[in-house]
N, C-alpha and C positions, 0 to 999 in steps of 0.2 A: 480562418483556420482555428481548431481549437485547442489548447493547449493540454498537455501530457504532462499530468506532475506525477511527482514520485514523493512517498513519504515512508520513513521509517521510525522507529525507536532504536536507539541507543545507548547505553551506557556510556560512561566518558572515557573508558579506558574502549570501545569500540564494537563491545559486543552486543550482537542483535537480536541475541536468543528473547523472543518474546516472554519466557519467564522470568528475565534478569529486569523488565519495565516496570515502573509503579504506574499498576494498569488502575490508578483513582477515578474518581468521577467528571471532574475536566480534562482528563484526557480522553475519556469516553465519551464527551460531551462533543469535545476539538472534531474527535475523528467521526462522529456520526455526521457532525455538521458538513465537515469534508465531502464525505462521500454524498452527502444528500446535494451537493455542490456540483458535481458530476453529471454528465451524461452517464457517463458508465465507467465499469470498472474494467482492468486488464490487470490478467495475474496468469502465473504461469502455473503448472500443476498442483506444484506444491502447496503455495499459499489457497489455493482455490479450495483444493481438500482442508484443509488444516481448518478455514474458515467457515466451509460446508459443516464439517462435525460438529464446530463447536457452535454457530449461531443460527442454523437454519430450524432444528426444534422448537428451541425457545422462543422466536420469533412468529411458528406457525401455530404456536401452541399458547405462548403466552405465557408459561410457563416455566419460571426458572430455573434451572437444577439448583442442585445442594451450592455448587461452587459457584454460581451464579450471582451477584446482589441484583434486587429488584430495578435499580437504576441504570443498570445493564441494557436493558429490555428495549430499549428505545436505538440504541446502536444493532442491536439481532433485526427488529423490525425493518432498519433502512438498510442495512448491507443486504436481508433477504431480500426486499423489493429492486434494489439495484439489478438494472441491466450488466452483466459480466460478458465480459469478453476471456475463454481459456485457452493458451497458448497450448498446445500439448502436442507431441509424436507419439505418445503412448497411452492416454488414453481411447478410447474407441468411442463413447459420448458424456455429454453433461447434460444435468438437465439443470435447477434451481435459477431458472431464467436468463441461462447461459446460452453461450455459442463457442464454437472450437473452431479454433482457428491451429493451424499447422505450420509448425517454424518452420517449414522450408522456402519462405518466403517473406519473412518477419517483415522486414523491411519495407516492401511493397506494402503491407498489409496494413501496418500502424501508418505509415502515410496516408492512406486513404481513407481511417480511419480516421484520424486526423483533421482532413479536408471537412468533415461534415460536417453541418453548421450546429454548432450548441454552444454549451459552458465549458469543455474540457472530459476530459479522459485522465481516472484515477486508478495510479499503478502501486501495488505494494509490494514486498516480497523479498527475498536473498538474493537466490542465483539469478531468476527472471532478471531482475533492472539490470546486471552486468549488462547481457547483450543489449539492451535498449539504448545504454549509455555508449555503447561501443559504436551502435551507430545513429549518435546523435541526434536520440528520438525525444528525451524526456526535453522541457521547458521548463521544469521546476522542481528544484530537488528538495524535499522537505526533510529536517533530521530534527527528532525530536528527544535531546540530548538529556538522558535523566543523572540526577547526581549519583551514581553510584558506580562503583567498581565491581567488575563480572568475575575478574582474574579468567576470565576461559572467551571462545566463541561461538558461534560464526563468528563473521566480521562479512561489512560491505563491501563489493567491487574488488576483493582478493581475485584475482588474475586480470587486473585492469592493462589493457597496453599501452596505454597513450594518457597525458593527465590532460581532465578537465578540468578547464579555468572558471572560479563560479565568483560573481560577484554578489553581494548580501541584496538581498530585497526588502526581506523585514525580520522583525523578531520580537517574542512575546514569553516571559514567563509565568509557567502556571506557579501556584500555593506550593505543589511539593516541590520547587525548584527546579524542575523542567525544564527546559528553555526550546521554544521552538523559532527552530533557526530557517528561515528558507531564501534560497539563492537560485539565481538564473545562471547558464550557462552564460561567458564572456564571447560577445558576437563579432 
């Protein structure tokens, strides 16, 4: 069976607004390797879009935009080739070597997904990992803690019902003080 990790960025006081990360070059490094780690990926609308805008051009083009650094380029090229899996009830289709898949059956669905044989299934996202977490889908929770304070949010797993017991697996810090934390659910 293959494992479901989940990874996020952080701030230390919580928030996960991806402009509040120091998106440097080892963490772009971290997360390309990640995902290149993957059978595939599972995201729910949101992330799926957010992630289409910003790295599918660059990636097919080669070319960086303005906001862009060239060392970029290598994280757009492997999340564009990644297999995605989109959670969605409202969109109608995806394409970017995607599949949609329909919450009305979450559950069934990442299970059997799940079962398939490979290296794993890589989930990112805000609201999506709630429900994954509610019904105890993920295997590995990644939180990749940057030293700074947001004063604002999101925040992860805000409407959580139940707490998850996680014990430490490993942990590594990057240069700008990063700290990647990852823990398995307590079995």
């Amino acid at each position: 069976m293959r494992p479901l990790r989940y990874s996020i960025n952080i701030t230390l006081d919580g928030c996960c607004d991806h402009n509040a990360a120091v998106a440097d070059e080892e963490l772009h490094r971290h997360a390309t390797q990640s995902i290149a780690e993957a059978d595939a990926l599972l995201f729910g609308r949101v992330i799926y879009q957010m992630m289409e805008e910003a790295w599918r051009a660059p990636a097919q083009t080669g070319v960086a935009p303005k906001w862009m650094d060239g060392w970029m380029l290598p994280f757009a090229r492997t999340i564009d080739a990644a297999k995605k899996y989109v959670v969605s009830d409202t969109l109608e289709s995806v394409d970017w070597n995607a599949e949609l898949i329909r919450g009305n059956d979450l559950e069934a669905t990442v299970k059997a997904l799940k079962k398939e044989p490979g290296n794993g299934l890589f989930a990112g996202g805000v609201k999506f990992p709630l429900a994954l977490a509610e019904l105890g889908l993920i295997d590995e929770y990644e939180f990749i803690v940057h030293p700074r304070l947001a004063g604002h949010g999101p925040t992860i797993f805000a409407g959580l019902t139940k707490y998850i017991d996680l014990e430490p697996v490993s942990r590594h810090q990057f240069a700008s003080g990063a700290m990647v934390l990852r823990y398995a659910p307590v079995t």
